[in-house]
N, C-alpha and C positions, 0 to 999 in steps of 0.2 A: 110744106112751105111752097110759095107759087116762085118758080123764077121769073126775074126781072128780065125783060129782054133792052137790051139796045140797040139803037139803029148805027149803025157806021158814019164819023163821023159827028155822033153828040155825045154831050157830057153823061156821067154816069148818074143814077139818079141816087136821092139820098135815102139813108136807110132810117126809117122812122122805130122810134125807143118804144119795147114793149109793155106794155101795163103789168105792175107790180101787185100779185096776190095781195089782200086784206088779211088772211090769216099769216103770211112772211110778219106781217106788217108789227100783227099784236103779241109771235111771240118774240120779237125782237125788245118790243117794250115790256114786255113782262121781265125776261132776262134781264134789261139794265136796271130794272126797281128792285130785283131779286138782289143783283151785284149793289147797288146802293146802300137795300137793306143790310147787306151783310158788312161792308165795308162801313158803313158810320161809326159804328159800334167799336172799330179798331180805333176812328180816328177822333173820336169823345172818349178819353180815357175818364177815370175817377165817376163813372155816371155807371145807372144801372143798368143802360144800353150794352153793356158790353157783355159780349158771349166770350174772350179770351181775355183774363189779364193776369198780369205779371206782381207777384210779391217779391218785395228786394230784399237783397240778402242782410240778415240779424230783423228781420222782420216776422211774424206770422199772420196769417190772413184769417180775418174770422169776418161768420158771412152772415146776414139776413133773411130770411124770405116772409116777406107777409109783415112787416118789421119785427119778428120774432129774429131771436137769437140763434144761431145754430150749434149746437154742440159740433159741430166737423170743422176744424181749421186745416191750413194749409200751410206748407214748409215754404222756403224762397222757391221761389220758378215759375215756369206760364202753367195756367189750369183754364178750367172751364166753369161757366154757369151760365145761369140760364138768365138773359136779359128780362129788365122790365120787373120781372118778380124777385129777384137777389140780388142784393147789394153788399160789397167787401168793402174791410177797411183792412190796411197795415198795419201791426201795433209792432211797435219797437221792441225787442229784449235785449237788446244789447246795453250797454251803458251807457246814457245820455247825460253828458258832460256839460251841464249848463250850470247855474249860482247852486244847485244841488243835486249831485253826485248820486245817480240810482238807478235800478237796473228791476224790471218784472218777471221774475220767474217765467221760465214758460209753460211749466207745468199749470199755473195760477192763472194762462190769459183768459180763460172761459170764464171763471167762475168771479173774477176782478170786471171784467167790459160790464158783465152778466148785472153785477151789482153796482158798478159805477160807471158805465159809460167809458166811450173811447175817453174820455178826458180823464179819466181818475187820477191821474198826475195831478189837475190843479184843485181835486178837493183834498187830496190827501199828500199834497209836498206844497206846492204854489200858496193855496190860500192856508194852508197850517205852518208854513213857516213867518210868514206872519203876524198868524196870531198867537206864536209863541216868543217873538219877535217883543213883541207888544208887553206881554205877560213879563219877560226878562226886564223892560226896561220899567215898568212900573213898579217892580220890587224891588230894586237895584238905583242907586244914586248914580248922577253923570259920573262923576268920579270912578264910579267902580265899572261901567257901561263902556267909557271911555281909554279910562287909563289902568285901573287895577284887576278888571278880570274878564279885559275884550282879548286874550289870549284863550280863555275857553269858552269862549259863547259857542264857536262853531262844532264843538264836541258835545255843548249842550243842547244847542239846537238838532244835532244827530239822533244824540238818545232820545230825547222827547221826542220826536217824528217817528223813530224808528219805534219807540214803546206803542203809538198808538196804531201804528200800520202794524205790528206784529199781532197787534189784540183784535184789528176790524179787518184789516187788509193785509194776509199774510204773503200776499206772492212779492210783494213791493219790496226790495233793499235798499235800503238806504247806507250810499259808500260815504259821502263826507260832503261838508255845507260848507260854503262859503260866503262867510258876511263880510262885507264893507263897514271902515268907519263913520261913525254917524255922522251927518251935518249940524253943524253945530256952529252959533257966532262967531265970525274972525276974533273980536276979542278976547273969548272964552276961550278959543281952540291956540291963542297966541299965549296964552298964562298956561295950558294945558303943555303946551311946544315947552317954555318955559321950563316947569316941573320936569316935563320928561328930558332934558336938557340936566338939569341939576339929580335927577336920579340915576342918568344914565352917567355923569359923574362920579355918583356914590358907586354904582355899581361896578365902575371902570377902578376906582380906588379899592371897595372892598376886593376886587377878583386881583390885583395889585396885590397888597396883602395877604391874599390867599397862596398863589405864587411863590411870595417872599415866605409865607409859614411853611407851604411845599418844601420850596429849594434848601430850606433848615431844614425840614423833619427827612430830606433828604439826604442833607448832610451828618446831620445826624446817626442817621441809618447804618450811612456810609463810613462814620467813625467808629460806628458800632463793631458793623462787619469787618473794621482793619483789625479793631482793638478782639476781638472775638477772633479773627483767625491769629493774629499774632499772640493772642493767651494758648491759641491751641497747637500753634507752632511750639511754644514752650515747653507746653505740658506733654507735647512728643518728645524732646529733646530731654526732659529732664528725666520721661521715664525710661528713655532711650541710654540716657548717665546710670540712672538708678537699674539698669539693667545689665549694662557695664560694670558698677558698682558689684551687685550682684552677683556677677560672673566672675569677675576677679574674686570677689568676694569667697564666692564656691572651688573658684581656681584655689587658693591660696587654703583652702580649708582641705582640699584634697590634699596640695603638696604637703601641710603638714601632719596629718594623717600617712604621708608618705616616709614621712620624715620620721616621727615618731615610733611606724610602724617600723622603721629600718633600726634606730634606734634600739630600742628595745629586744626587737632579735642580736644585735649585736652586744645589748650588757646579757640577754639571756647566755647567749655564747661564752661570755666573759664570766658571767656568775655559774655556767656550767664548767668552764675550764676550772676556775677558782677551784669547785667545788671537787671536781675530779682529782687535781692536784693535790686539795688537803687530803682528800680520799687516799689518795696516791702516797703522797708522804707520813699519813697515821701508818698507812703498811709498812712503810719507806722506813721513818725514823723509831725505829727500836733501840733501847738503852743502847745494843752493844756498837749499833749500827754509830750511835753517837758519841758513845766513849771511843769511837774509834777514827773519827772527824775530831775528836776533841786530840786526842793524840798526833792525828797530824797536822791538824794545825798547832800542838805546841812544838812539833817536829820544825814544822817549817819555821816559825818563827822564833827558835831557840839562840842566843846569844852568847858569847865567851868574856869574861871579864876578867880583869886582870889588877891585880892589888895586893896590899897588905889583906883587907878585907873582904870577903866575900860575899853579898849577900844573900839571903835567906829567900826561899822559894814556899809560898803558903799555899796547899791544895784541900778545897773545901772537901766538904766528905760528901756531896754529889758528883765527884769526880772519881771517888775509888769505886773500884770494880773488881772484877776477874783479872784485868791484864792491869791495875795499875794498884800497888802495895799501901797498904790505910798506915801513913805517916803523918805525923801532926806537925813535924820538921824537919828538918836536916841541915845538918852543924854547916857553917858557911865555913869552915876550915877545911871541908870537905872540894875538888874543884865539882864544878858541873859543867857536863859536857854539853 
């Protein structure tokens, strides 16, 4: 660099700006197309421009190249591909809560997209409900559509969908449908009000009735069960008597058993005394033993009489013996002492 000289006294001179290289120049613009190129592709989401995007969560990613299909999907989160030539879509598997209740397997996303497209929800739920829709009401009378058996349309419209996605489209579940009631003329739908007005009468009376048959057959029940524990209250008490009964019954059969048994030892005692005693007295009364009792007792009860007359003393002849002389009388002139 050359230095500036100045003179004493004047101003400084100015510094002139140096010329900027041409290759500075081109790779500055190359780097901002580089940064552009890379950056669009964040800022176009849903395009095939994009090298990073993001699958949300209860979703899985399945991807294209060349518009073929790809067997390789992707869980929730940021991943990569290759712009321009690959294209992702999200498919739902969680359960999508709309007029019908269904949820796609994830095991089935590949081979369900593969066969019917990201849409397969409106060929196999959307447009089949329907035309089963359709098919229920042309078999079926307003009356029965309306009023008598719009309580299971939505269980019928279940199974029919669910029969024919089980048989074509097996990843598909189908949880529960929900139908609206039909449109139908004010006047028609004010006779139908009507009807369901006086059925819902009948219905409020028969359930009435039912109730009133309940609170009987409960009462009932309840008589049953008084009269049934008060038979069994009885039938304790009476075998409770009759056990009583019984007991005394055994009482009173032992005391006389006791009785008896005392008894009897006491006439044996008595019929043994008896009998020792005759025993005793056949030894005991021998003739002389008794001519000789017969003597004193006529000893002792001998008498003195006193008369002109005496009389007369007769002793049979089982009386005479050894001590007493075989007399047939004795003179009453005689005294006797």
């Amino acid at each position: 660099m050359e230095a500036t000289r100045t003179r004493p006294g004047s101003s400084p001179p100015v510094a002139m700006p140096r010329p900027v290289d041409a290759g500075i120049i081109l790779a500055m613009i190359a780097v901002s197309i580089l940064l552009i190129a890379m950056l669009v592709p964040f800022m176009i989401g849903g395009t095939n421009l994009e090298i990073v995007h993001q699958v949300p969560e209860g979703h899985v990613g399945v991807y294209w190249r060349g518009g073929a299909l790809l067997k390789t999907t992707s869980s929730p989160g940021f991943h990569l591909m290759i712009p321009l030539l690959t294209r992702y879509e999200p498919i739902q598997v969680t359960i999508q809560t709309d007029q019908v209740v269904n949820r796609l397997n994830r095991d089935y996303v590949y081979d369900t997209i593969l066969n019917f497209g990201v849409s397969y929800d409106k060929t196999w739920i959307y447009d089949k409900i329907h035309h089963e829709i359709n098919q229920f009401c042309s078999a079926h009378s307003l009356q029965e559509v309306y009023i008598d058996k719009f309580d299971q349309i939505d269980e019928i419209m279940k199974d029919a969908i669910q029969r024919d996605c089980t048989r074509y489209a097996p990843g598909i579940e189908i949880i529960g449908v929900r139908v609206t009631k039909p449109t139908i003329p004010k006047s028609i739908a004010r006779n139908y009000e009507i009807m369901e007005e006086e059925r819902t009468k009948v219905l409020i009376a028969v359930e009435r009735q039912k109730v009133v048959e309940k609170e009987a057959e409960t009462q009932k029940k309840k008589a049953v069960t008084e009269a049934e524990k008060d038979a069994h209250v009885s039938k304790i008490f009476m075998e409770q008597r009759l056990m009583e009964k019984e007991s005394n019954k055994r009482q009173q059969e032992i005391e006389n058993e006791i009785y008896l048994s005392r008894e009897k030892s006491l006439t044996d005692a008595d019929f043994y005394r008896v009998v020792k005693e005759a025993e005793a007295n056949s030894l005991k009364l021998t003739p002389e033993y008794l001519e000789l009792k017969f003597i004193e007792s006529i000893a002792n009860n001998s008498k003195i009489y006193f008369g002109e007359k005496i009389p007369r003393m007769i002793l049979g002849q089982s009386l005479s013996g050894n001590f007493v002389p075989k007399v047939s009388e004795i003179d009453h002139e005689q005294p006797l002492l």
